[in-house]
N, C-alpha and C positions, 0 to 999 in steps of 0.2 A: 487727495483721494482719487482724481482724475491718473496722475498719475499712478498708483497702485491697479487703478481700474485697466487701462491701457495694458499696461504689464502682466495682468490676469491675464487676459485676451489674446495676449500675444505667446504669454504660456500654452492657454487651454490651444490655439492653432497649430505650436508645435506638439503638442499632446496628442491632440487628433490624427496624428501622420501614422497612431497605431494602428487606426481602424482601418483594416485589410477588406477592399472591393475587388468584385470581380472583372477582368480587364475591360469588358463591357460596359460596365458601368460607369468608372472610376474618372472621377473627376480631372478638368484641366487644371494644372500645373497652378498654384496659385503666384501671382507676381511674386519679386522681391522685397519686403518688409524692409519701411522706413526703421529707425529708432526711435523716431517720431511720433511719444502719446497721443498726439492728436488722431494720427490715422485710425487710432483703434478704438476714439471715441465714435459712439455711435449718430450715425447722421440717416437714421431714419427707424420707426419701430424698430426694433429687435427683442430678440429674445435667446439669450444665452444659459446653458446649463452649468450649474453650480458644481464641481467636482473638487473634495476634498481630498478622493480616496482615486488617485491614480489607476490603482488593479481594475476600477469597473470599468475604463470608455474601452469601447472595441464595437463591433457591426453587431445590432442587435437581430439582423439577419439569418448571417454567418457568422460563428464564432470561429475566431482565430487562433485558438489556444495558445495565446501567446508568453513568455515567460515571466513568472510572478515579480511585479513591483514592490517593491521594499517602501514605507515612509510615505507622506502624506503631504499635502501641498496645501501650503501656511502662506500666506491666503489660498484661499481654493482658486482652481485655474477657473476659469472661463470660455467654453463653447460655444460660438456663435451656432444654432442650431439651424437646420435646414428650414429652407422658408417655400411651403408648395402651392401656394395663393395671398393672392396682395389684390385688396379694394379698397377707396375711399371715396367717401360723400363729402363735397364743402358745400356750403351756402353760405353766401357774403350778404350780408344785411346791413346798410346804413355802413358805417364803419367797423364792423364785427365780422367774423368767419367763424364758422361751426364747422371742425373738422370730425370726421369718423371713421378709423380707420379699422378694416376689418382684415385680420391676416390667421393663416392655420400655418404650423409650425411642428415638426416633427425631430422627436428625443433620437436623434440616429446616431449619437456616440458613447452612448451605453449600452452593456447585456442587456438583454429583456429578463434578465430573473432580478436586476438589480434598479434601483430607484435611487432618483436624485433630484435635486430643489432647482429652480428655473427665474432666473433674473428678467425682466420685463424692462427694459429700455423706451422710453416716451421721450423724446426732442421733440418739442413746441416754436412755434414761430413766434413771431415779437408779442412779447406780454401775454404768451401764451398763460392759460387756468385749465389744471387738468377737471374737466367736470364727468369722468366714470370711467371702471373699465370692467369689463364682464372676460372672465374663462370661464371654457368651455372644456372638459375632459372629459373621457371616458366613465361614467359612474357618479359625476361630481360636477357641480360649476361656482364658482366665486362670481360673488357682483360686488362692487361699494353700496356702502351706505354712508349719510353725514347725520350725525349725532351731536346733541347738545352738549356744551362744556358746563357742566353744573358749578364745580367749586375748583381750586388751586390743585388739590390732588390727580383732577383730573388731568388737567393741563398739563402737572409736570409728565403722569405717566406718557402720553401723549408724545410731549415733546423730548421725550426716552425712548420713543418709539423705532424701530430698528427695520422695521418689514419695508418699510417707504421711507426712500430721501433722496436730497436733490444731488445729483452728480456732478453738476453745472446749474447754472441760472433758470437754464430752459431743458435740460435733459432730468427727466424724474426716473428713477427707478424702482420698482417693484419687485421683494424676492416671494415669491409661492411656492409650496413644497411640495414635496410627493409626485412626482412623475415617471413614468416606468417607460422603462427604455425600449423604443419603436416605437411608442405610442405618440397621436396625432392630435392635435389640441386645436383651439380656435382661441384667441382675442378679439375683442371687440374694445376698443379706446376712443374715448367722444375730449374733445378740448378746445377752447375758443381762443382765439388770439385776435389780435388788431391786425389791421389792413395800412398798410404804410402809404402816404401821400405826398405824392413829391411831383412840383408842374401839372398839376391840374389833373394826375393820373393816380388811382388806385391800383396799389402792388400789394400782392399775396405771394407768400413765400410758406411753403409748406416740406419739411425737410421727410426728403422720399427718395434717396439716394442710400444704393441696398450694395455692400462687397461682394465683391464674385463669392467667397467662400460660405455664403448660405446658399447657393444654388442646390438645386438636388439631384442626389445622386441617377445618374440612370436617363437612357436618351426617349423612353417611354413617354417619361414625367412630362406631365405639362405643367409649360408656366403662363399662367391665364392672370394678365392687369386688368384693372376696371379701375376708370376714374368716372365720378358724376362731378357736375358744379352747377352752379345755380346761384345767378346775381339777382339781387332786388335792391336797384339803388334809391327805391322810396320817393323818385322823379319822374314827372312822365316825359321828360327827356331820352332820348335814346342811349341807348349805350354802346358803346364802339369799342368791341375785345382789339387790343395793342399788340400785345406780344402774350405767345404761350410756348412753354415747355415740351408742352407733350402737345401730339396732333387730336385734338378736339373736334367734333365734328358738333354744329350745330341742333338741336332739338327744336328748340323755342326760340323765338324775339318777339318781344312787346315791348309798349314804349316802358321806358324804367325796367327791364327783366328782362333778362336771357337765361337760359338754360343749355349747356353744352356737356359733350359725355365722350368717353374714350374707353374702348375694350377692345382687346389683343392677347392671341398667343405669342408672347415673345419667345424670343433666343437666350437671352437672360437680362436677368431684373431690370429695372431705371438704377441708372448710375446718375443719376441729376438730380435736385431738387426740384418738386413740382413748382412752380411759378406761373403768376397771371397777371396783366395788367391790363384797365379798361378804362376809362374816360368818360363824359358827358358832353355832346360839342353842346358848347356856352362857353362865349366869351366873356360875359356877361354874370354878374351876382345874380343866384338864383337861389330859391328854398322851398318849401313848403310845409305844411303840417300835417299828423299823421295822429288819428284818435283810436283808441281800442278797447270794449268791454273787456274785464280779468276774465278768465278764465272760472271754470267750474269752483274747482278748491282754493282758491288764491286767498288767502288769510285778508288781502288789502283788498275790499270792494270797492273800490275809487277806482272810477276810470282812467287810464292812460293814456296818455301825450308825450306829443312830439314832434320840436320842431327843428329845423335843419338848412343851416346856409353852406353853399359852397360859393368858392371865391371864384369860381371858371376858370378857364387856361388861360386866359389874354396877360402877355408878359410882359406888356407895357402898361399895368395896374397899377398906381403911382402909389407907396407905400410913406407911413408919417412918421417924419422928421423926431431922431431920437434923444431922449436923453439917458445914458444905461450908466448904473455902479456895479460892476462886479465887488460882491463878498465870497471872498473866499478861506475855509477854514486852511489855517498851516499849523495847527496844536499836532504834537510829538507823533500821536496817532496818525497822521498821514504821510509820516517819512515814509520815502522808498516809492515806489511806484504809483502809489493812491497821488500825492502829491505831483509826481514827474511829470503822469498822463493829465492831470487837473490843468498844468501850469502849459504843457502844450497846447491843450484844447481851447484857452485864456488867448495864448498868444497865437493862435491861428483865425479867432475869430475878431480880434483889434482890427487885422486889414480889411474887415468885410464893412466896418464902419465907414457912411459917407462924409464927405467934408464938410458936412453943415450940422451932425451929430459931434454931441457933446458923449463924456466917456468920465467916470473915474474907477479907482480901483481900490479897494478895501483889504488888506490882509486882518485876520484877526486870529490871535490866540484868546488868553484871557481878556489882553489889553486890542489895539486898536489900532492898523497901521494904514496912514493915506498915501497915495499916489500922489495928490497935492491938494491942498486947503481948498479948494473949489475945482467946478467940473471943466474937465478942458477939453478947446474943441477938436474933432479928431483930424487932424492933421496929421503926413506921413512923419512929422518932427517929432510931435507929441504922442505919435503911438511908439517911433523908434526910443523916446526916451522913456516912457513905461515898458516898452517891453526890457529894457535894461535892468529897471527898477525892479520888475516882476524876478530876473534872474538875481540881484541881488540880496531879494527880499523875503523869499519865498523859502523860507530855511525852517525845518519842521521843528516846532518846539511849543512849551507850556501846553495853556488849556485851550477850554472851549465856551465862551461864551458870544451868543449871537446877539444878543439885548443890542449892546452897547457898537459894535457896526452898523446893525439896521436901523439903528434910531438918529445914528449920522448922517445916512444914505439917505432917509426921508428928510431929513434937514434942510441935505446938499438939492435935493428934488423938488424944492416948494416954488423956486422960482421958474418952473416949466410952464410955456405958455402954448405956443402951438406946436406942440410934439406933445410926443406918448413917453414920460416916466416912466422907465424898468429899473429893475433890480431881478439880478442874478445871484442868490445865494446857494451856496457848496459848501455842504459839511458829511462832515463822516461819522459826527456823534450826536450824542443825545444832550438838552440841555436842562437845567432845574427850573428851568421859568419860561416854560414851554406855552402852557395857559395864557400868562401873562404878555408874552409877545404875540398872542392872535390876537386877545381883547384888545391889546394896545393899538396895532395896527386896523382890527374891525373898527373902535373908534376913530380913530383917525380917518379911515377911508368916508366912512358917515358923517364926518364935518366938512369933508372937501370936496370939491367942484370932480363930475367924472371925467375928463377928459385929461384932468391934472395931478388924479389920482396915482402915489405911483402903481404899476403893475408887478405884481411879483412874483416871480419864479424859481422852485425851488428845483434842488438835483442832491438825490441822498447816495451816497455810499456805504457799499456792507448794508450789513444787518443790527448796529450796534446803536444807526440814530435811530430815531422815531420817525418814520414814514407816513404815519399819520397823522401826525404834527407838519409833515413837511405839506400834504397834502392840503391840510385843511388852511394852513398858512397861505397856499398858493390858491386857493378858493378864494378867501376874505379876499383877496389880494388881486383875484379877476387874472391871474396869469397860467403859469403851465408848471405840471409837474411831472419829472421822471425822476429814471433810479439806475445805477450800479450797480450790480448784485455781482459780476464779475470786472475786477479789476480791467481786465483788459478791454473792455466793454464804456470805458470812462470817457476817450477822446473823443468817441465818435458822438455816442449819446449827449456828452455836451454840445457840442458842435449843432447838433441835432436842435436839443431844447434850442439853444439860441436863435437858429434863424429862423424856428418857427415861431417863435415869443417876439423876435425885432421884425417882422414882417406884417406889419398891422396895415390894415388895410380899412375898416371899417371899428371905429371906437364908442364909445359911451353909447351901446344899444341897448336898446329899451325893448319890451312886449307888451302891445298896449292890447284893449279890446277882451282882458281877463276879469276883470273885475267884479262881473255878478260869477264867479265861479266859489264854492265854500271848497275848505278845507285845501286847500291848492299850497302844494309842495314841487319846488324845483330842482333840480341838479343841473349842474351846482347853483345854489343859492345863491351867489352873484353871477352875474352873465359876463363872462370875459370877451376879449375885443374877439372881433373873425378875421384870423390871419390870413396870408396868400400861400402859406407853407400846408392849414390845416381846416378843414372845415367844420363848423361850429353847428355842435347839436346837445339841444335843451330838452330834459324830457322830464316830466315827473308825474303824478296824480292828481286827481280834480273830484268833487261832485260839483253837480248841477249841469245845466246847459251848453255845451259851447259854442259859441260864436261858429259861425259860416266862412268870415273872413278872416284873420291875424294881420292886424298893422306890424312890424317892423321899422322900427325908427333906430337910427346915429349917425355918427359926423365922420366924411368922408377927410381925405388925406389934406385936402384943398381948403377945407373947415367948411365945404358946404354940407347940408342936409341929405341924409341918404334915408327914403322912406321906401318900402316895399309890402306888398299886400301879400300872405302867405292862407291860399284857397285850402280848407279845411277837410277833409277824405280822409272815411274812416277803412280803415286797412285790416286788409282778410288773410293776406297770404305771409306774414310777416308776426311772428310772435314776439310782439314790443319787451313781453316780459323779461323773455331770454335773451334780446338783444342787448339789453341792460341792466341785468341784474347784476352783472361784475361792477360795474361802475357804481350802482345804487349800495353794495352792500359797501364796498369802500369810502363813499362819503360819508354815508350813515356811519359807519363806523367811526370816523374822524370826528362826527360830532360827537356820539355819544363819548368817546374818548374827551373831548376837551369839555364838555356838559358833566362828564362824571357819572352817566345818566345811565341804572339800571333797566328803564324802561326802554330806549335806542337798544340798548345790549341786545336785553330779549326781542327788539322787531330785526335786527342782524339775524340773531339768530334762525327766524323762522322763515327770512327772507332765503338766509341761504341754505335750508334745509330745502325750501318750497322749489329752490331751484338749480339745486346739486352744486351750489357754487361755493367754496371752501370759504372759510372765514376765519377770525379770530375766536370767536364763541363757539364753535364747531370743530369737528375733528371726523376724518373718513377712515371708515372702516369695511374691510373686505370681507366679507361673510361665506364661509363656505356653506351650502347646501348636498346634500348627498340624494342621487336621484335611483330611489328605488320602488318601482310601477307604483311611479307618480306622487309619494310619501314620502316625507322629511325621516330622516333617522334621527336618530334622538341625539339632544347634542353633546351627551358625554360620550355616547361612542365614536362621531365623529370627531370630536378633539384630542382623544387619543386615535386618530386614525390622520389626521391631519399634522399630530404631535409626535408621535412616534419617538422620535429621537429622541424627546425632552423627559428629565429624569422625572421621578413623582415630585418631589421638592417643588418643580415648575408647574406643577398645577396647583401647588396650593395656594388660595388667596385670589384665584382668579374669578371674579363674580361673575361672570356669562354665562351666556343662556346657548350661547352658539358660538361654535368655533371660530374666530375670528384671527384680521392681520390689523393691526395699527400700523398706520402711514402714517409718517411725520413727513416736519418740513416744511409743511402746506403755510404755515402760520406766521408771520413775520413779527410777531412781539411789538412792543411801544416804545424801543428802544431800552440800551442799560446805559443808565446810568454811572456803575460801577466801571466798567466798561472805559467808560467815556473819562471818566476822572482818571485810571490808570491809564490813559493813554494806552489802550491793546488798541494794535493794529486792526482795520475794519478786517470785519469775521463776512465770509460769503456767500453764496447757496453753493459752493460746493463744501460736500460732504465731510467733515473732518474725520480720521483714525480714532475709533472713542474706544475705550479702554473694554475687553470684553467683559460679557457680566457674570453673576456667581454662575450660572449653569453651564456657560460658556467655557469657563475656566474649569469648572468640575470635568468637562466629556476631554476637555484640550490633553490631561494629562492622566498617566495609567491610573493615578489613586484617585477617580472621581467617584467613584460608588463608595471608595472607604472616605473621601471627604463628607458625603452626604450624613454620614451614620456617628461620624468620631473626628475629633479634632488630635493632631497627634503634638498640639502644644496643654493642651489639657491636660491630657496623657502624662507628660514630663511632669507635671504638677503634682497627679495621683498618686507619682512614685514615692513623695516626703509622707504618705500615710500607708504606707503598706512597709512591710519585712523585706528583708535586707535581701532575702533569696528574691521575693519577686518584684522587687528595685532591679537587680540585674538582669532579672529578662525583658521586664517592661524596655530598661536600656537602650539592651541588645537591639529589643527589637523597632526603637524608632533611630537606632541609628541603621537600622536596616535599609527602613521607610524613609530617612534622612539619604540614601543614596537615587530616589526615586523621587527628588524635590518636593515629600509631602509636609516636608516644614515650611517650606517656603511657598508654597499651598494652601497650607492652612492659617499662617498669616495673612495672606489675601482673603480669604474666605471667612474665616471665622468671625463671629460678630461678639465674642465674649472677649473680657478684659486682661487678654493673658499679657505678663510682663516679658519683656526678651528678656533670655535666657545671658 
């Protein structure tokens, strides 16, 4: 789909060379175009017009009366549209960014008497959630809304849904209709993503790189950027900005908070990604705790908490001695590149092992395959002869079953004494005894000593395993989890899990001093070690009192005692809610998935309703409103106003009260199982070619108004009861309609039981 997408794009730019400017105006020359889909993927908001119908782009200006176009463009091209204002709000909270990106956008490559549908492009930064997006038109504005999934119907309709889908992992796209050409729109797009940490430093990466070819026409135009930002790292530590992108001019500093802002008439757009990186000097383990009354409407009246260690920059932090199994799925489903980039990522992270870490390595399909009968220690002999083993071993074939690996792995791990127990498992599928390997591994961890505990860390591929099995696995487990979601995206991100999960710096910690608290919920439910890769922050709900102080207790790399007092400040400027309700609706979610629990479901659900944050029990929808002096129009006239195109057939059966779009995509499912048995290769968040639907099919070819009304294999049928005269016309006349594909038509279409002929 990426690539179809590029190809569009690159169509809709040679398309646009119609539109005739005046020499005044007319834009510079655009570069040379790679072949290269990438370049045409988009790497910052955009927004592109949908054109099926060639005859309409031209200057909605000046018409060009240019010579009539013949045929239609299957897929419609794509026009990157003019971009005549570009602002963004970040605020980085704790480990979270709230981005808001606000851009106006003008239809400058069609007639003004003619209309066409508008692609909305959203690229996210690491683990980006799109949480809303508002247009703005002429007469009309769309916002989302997130609504509950009541039963199976809904969901599938949902996940049918065609208005929203992911193009990439991180790029979302939105189609919205109805735009008239010249006319000047606004967006408005809110989305959070993680804040990357790497050597003691927080990195934001926010994709704001705009091609010359949306600039706008005319050397009048201004082009006016505005960036805000605004840090609250939740410390009364200072904070010291590293490196930035764009020239920032200071507002604000307090200790823990800065505020810095940037606005410019530019020459033309940012061609870079926005980027930020900032620090805390402390060499030194530091944290504290952060308490907050809910808000007005918040369904949860329990106050919230929050506590938060950082490992400081000092890079002589003596990290504990390991003991790691990688399991790694090789069933039939990860031939080909899932597998290649798996087996790289394996073998580039053996060398990072020291010589006093132990190591083994797990292959499993159905069955079970060891590197050697016991853990060996990482020497350059014994990593040179695994990595051998890894290439002769690693051959994609049969099933998928994890039981019978991890139940090895914990075996091979019982005799860990002074080191940290890991486990690295990698799968690409779902498995039938999902339930049963958390309880198994939660018991186990609750019989054994913490410090000897293994740690486990999971990394899912595609969309085919269960992610919230992998999740919740890595919870019981005290370790770390990520994901996949584009192949190419595997080496790194493993790479990634690992050396934040083998970088343990501080283990088996405890929160002591909670005790007269009721009703007290954490995330996650077990407290994982605080790496030197990641800082570790606990946050959940409470009644009653809390403490003034927080003890912090665990055992340092050296096996002595690591105790810290974390000073209790209750926080104003920082909305706990929305800092974490991605993470809260996610655990939650993982439990009520392994609980079975309709009760968990419905507090998912209200969680992420209360705080626009997509879920699995949820689904987002784009509402149009129609703005006339100040009064909604009623919503059967805006749905045929918003509908236009769509035959009457497409509205029937539609239960709404208002015109709306369904955005799919958003939902990650609990893995298939089926899937996983037929060995299909991991499926991704990009978008696959899905087959067009009845109405789609109806407008695609000339006989769609006669498909609506008459089938013309029906037809052939009716002709065994009628007279021999008008047996021959009826004939005639679908072999008329047989030269205009309405047989072949109406096979696709028709829902009755006609036999081929």
């Amino acid at each position: 789909m990426a690539e179809q997408f590029s190809s569009s794009v690159e169509f809709g730019l040679n398309l646009s060379k119609r539109i005739h400017h005046v020499k005044e105006s007319a834009p510079a020359p655009a570069p040379a175009m790679s072949r290269s889909p990438k370049l045409h993927l988009p790497s910052a908001p955009m927004c592109y017009a949908v054109i099926p119908d060639p005859q309409i782009v031209d200057n909605p200006d000046i018409r060009s009366y240019q010579p009539y176009v013949y045929g239609r463009c299957d897929p419609p091209a794509l026009i990157p549209l003019q971009l005549h204002g570009i602002g963004m709000e970040v605020e980085c909270c704790l480990d979270t960014a709230f981005v808001t990106v606000t851009g106006k956008w003008r239809v400058h490559c069609i007639m003004a008497s003619s209309i066409c549908d508008c692609q909305v492009a959203i690229p996210m930064g690491e683990q980006g959630s799109l949480l809303g997006v508002e247009v703005d038109d002429s007469g009309r504005s769309y916002h989302t809304e997130l609504i509950s999934l009541k039963d199976e119907k809904d969901k599938q309709k949902w996940d049918k849904a065609k208005d929203g889908y992911f193009l990439k992992s991180q790029i979302y796209i939105i189609k919205i209709p109805q735009f008239k050409g010249g006319s000047i729109f606004s967006i408005k797009i809110r989305w959070s993503q993680k804040l990357l940490f790497n050597d003691g430093e927080f990195c934001l990466i926010v994709p704001f790189c705009f091609p010359s070819y949306v600039a706008p026409f005319g050397r009048n135009i201004s082009k006016k950027e505005k960036i805000s930002l605004k840090v609250n790292f939740g410390a009364a530590n200072e904070v010291l900005c590293k490196t930035t992108s764009h020239p920032l001019k200071g507002l604000m500093r307090q200790a823990g908070k800065l505020s810095l802002s940037y606005e410019a008439e530019v020459p033309a757009w940012s061609s870079t990604d926005f980027s930020f990186s900032y620090m805390v000097s402390s060499s030194d383990i530091f944290g504290g705790a952060l308490i907050q009354s809910p808000f007005l409407r918040d369904f949860d009246e329990r106050e919230m908490f929050c506590f938060y260690l950082y490992p400081g920059n000092s890079q002589d932090r003596k990290v504990f001695k390991k003991d790691v199994v990688f399991i790694v799925d090789i069933s039939a489903s990860m031939k080909g590149s899932p597998l290649g980039k798996a087996k790289n990522a394996l073998l580039a992270v053996l060398p990072q092992l020291n010589p006093q870490d132990t190591f083994n390595i797990i292959a499993f399909t159905g069955e079970a395959y060891l590197f050697s009968p016991s853990m060996e220690t990482a020497t350059k002999e014994a990593i040179l002869k695994a990595s051998k083993w890894v290439d002769a071993t690693f051959i994609a074939n049969g099933g998928t079953n994890i039981m019978l690996p991890l139940t090895q792995a914990m075996n091979q791990l019982r005799k860990s004494s002074h080191s940290v127990p890991l486990i690295f498992l990698v799968t690409d599928g779902a498995d039938e005894d999902e339930r049963e390997i958390c309880n198994f591994v939660k018991s186990y961890v609750t019989s054994g000593k913490s410090v000897r505990t293994p740690r486990i860390s999971t990394f899912g591929i595609g969309l085919y395993c269960n992610h919230y099995f992998l999740q919740m696995l890595a919870q019981i487990g005290r370790g770390h989890y990520d994901a996949a979601y584009d192949l190419d995206t595997i080496d790194f991100r493993m790479q990634r899990l690992f050396n934040t999960a083998s970088s343990v710096i501080v283990a088996d910690i405890t929160i002591e001093s909670l005790e007269g608290l009721d009703s007290q919920e954490l995330f996650p439910s077990h407290i994982p070690d605080l790496s030197f890769a990641s800082p570790l922050i606990i946050s959940g709900r409470y009644n009653g009192t809390f403490p003034e102080v927080v003890k912090v207790t665990g055992t340092l790399a050296d096996m002595t005692s690591f105790v810290v007092d974390l000073k209790v400040q209750r926080e104003k400027d920082m909305q706990l809610t929305n800092v974490f309700s991605k993470r809260h609706v996610d655990l939650v979610t993982a439990q009520a998935w392994l609980l079975e629990s309709e009760e968990l479901e419905e507090k998912v659900s209200k969680m992420s309703i209360q705080n626009n944050v997509p879920s699995e029990y949820t689904c987002m929808e784009m509402v149009l409103v129609k703005k006339d002096d100040g009064k909604k129009a009623s919503g059967e006239f805006m749905l045929k106003k918003a509908y236009s195109q769509v035959s009457k057939l497409s509205l029937q059966g539609l239960e709404i009260e208002r015109p709306k779009l369904f955005l799919g995509g958003l939902r990650h499912g609990f893995g298939d199982l089926k899937a996983t048995s037929e060995n299909i290769p991991p499926a991704t968040k990009e978008a696959k070619p899905s087959d067009p639907g009845l109405l789609e099919k109806a407008a695609s070819t000339c006989c769609g108004m006669v498909a609506n009304t008459c089938c013309g294999m029906c037809l052939l049928k009716t002709c065994s009861l009628v007279n021999d005269s008008c047996t021959i016309v009826c004939t005639q006349l679908c072999a008329a309609l047989a030269c205009f594909e309405i047989i072949k038509c109406c096979i696709e279409l028709c829902d009755c039981d006609c036999d081929c002929l």
